[in-house]
N, CA, C and O of each residue as an XYZ file, in Angstrom:
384
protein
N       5.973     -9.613     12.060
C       4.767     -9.413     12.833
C       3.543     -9.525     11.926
O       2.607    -10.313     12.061
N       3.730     -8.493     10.868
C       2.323     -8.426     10.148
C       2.698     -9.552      9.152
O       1.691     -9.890      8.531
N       3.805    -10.253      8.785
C       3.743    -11.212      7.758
C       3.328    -12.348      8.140
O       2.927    -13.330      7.515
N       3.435    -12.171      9.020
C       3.272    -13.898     10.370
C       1.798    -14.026     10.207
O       1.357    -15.169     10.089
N       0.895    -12.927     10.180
C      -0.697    -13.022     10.127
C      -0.885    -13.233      9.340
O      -1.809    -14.044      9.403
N      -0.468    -12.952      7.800
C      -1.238    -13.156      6.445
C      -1.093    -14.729      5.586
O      -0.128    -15.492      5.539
N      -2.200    -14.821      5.074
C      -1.916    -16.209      3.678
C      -1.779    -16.063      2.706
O      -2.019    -14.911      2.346
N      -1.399    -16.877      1.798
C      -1.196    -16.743      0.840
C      -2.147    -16.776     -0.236
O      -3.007    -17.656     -0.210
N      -2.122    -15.996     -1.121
C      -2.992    -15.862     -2.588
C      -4.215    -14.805     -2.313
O      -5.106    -14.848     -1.464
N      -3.950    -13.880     -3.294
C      -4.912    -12.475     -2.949
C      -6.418    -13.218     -2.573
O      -7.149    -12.363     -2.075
N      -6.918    -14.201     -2.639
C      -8.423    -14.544     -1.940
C      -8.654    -14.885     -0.612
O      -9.587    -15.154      0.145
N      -7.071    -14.732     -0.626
C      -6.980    -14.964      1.305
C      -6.238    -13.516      1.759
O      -5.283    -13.464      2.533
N      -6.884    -12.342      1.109
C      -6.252    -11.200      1.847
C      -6.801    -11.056      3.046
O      -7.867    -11.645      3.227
N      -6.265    -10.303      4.087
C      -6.846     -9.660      5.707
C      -6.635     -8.051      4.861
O      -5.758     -7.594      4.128
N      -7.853     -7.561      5.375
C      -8.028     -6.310      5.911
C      -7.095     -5.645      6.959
O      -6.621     -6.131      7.987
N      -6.914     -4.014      6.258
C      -6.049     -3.584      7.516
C      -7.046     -3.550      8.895
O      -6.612     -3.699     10.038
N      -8.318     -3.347      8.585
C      -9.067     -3.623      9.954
C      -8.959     -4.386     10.444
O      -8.832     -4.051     11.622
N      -8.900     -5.601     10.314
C      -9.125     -6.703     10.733
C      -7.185     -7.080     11.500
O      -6.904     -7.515     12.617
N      -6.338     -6.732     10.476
C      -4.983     -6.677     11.273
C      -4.825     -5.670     12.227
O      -3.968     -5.938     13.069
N      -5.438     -4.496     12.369
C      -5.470     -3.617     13.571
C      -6.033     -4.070     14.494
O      -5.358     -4.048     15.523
N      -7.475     -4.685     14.624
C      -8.139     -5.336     15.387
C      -7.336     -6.412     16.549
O      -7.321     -6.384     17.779
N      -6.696     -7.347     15.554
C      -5.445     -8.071     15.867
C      -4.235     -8.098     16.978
O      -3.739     -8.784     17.871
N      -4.106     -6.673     16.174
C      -2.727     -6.006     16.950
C      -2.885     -5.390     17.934
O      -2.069     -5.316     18.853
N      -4.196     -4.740     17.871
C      -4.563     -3.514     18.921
C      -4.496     -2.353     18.663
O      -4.791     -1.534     19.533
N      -4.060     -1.918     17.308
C      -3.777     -0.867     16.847
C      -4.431     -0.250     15.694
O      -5.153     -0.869     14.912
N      -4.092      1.260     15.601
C      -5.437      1.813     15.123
C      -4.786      1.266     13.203
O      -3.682      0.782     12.953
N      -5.766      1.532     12.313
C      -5.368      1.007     10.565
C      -4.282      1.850     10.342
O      -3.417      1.203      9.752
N      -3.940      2.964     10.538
C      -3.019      3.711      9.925
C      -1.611      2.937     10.436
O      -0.578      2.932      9.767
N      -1.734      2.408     11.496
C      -0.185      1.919     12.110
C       0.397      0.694     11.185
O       1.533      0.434     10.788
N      -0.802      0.093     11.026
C      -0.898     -0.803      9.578
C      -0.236     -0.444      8.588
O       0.795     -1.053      8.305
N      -0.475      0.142      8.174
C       0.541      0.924      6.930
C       1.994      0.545      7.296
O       2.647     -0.483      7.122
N       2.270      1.749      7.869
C       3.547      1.867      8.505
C       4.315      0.317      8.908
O       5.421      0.022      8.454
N       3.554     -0.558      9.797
C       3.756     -1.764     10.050
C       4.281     -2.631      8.818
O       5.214     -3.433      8.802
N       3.269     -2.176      7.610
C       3.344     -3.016      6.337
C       4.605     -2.415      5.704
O       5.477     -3.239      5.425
N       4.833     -1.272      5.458
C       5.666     -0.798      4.951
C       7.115     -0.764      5.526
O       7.939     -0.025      4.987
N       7.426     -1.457      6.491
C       8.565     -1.535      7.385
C       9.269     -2.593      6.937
O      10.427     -2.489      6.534
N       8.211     -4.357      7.004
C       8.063     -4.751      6.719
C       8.791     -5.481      5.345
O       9.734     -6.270      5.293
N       7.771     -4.752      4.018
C       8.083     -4.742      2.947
C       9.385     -4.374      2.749
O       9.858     -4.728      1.670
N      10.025     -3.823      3.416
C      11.539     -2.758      3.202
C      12.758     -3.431      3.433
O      13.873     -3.254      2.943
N      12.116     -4.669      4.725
C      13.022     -5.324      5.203
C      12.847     -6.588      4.414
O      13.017     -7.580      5.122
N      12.621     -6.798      3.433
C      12.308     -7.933      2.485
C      11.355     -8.853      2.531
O      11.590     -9.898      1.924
N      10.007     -8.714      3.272
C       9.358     -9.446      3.436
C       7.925     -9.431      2.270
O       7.124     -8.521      2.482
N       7.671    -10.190      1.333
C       6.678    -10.003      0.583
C       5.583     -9.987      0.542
O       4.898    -11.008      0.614
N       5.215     -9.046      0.439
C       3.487     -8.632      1.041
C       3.353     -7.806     -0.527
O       4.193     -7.243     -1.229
N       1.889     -8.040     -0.677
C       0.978     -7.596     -1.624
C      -0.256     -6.951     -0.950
O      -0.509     -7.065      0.249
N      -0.721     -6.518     -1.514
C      -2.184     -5.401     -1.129
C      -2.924     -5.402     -2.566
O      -2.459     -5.204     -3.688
N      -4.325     -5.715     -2.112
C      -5.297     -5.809     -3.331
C      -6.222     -4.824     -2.699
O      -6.345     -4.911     -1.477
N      -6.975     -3.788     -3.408
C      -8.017     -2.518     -3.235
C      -9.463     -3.300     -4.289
O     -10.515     -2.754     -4.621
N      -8.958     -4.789     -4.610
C     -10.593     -4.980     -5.022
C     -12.119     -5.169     -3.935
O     -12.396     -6.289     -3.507
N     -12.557     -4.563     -3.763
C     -13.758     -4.359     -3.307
C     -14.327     -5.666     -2.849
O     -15.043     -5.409     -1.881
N     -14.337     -6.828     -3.077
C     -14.498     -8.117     -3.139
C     -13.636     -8.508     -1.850
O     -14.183     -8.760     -0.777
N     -12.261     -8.540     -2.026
C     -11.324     -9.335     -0.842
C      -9.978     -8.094     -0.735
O      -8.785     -8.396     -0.779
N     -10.443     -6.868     -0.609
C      -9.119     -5.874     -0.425
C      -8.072     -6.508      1.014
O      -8.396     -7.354      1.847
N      -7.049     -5.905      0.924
C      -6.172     -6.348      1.813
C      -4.652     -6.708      1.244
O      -4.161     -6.592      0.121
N      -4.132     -7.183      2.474
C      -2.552     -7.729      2.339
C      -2.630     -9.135      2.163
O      -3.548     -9.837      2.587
N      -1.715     -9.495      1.573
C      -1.664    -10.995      1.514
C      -0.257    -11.086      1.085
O       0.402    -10.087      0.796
N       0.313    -12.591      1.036
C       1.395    -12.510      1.031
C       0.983    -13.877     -0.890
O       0.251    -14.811     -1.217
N       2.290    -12.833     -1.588
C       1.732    -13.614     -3.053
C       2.500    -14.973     -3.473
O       3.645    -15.392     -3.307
N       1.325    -15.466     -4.096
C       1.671    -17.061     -4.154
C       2.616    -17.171     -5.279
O       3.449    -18.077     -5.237
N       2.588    -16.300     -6.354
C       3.690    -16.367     -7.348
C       4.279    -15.230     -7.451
O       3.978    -14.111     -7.036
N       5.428    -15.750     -8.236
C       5.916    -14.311     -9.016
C       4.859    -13.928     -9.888
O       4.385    -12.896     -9.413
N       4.457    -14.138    -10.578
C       3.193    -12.799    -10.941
C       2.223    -12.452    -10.083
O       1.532    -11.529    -10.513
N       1.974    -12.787     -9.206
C       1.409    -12.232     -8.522
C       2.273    -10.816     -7.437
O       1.539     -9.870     -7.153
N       3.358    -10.781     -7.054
C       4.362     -9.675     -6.625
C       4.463     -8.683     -8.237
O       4.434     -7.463     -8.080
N       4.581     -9.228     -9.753
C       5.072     -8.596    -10.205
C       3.565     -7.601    -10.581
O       3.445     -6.436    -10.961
N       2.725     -8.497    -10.322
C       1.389     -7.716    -10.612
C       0.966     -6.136     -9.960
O       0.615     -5.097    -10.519
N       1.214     -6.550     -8.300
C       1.464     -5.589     -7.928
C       2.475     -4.828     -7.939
O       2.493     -3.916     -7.112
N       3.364     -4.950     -8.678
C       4.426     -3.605     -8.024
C       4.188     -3.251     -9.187
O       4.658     -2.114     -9.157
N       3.619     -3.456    -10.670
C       2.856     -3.257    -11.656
C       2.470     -1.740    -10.890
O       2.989     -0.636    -11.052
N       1.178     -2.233     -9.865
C       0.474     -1.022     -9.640
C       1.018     -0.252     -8.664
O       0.366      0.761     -8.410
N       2.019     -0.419     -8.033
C       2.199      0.455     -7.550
C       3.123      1.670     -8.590
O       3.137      2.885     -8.390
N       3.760      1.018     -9.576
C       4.465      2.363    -10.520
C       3.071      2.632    -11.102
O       3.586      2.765    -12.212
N       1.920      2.809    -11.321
C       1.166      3.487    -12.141
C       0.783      4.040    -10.311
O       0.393      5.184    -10.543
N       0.720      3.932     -9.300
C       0.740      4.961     -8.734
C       1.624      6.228     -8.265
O       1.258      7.312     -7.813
N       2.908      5.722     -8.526
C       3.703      6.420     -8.464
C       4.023      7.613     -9.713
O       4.456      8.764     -9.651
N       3.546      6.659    -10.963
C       2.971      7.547    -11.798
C       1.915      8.897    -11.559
O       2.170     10.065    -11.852
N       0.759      8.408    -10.989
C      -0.168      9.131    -10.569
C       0.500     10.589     -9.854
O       0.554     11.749    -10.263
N       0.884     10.043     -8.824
C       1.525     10.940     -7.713
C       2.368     12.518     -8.032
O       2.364     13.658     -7.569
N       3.125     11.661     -9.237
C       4.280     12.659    -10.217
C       3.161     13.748    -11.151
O       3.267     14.923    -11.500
N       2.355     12.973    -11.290
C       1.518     14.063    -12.078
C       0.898     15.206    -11.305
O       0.946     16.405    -11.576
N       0.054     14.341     -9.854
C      -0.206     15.576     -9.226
C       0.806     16.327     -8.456
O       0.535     17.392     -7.902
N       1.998     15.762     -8.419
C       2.419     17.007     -8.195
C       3.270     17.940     -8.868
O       3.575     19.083     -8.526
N       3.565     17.361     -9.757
C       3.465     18.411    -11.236
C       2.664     19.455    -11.055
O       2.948     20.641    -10.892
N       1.238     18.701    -11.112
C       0.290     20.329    -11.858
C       0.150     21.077    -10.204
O      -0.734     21.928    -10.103
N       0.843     20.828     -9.167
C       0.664     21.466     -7.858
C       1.850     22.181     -8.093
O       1.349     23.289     -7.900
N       3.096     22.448     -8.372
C       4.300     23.034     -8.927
C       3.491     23.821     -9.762
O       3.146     24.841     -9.164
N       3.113     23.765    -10.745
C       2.347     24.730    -11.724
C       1.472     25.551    -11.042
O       1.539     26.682    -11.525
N       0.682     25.484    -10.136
C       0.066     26.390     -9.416
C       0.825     26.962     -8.634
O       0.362     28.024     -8.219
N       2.117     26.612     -8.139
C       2.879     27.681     -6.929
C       3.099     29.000     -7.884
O       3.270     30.020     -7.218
N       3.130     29.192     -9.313
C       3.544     30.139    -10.013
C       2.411     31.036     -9.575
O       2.821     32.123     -9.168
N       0.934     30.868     -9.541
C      -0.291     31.599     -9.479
C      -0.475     32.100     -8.352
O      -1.240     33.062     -8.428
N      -0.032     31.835     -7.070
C       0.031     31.917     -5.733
C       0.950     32.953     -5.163
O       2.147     32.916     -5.449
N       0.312     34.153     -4.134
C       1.118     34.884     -3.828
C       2.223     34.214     -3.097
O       2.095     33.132     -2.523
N       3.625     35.111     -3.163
C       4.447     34.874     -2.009
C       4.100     35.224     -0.504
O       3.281     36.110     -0.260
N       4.609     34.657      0.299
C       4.273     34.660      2.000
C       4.713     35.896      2.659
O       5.937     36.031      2.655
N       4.100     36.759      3.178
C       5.077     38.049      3.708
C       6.004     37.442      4.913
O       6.818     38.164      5.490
C-alpha cells in the first residue's frame, strides 16, 4: 500500500502528511502502515532532513544501510533513556 506510493532516492521522499492525505488517514496510522510494511520485507527508508523528510524507497544498498545506520544510534538513544529512567525508579516512592 504505502510502498506502491513512494520513489525512489531520498530527494524523492513523501511526507507522512502528504501519505495520510492520500490514504485518508490521520500521520500516526502512517507509522504503523510503514512499519508493517517494513516487517513484511518491503524497503522503505525515512529521512528527518528538514529539506525533503519522509519515506522513500532506497536506490542503493547504501542508501538502506545508511539508514538502519540510524536507526541503531536510535535504538542506542532509547537504551540510554531508559536506563537513567530505571535509575530513578530507585528514588520514587512505592504505590500503596
Amino acid at each position: 500500500m504505502i510502498f506502491e506510493m513512494l520513489d525512489t532516492g531520498e530527494g524523492n521522499a513523501r511526507t507522512a502528511r502528504e501519505l495520510a492525505k492520500l490514504l485518508g488517514v490521520d500521520r500516526r496510522a502512517i507509522s504503523s502502515l510503514v512499519e508493517r510494511e517494513r516487517r513484511a520485507g518491503k524497503p522503505i527508508c525515512a529521512t528527518c532532513d528538514s529539506k525533503a523528510p519522509g519515506y522513500f524507497i532506497p536506490a542503493t544498498r547504501a542508501d538502506m544501510e545508511r539508514y538502519c545506520g540510524q536507526l541503531q544510534h536510535r535504538a542506542g538513544e532509547i537504551f540510554k533513556t531508559r536506563a537513567a529512567c530505571l535509575e530513578t525508579l530507585d528514588s520514587l516512592p512505592a504505590a500503596e
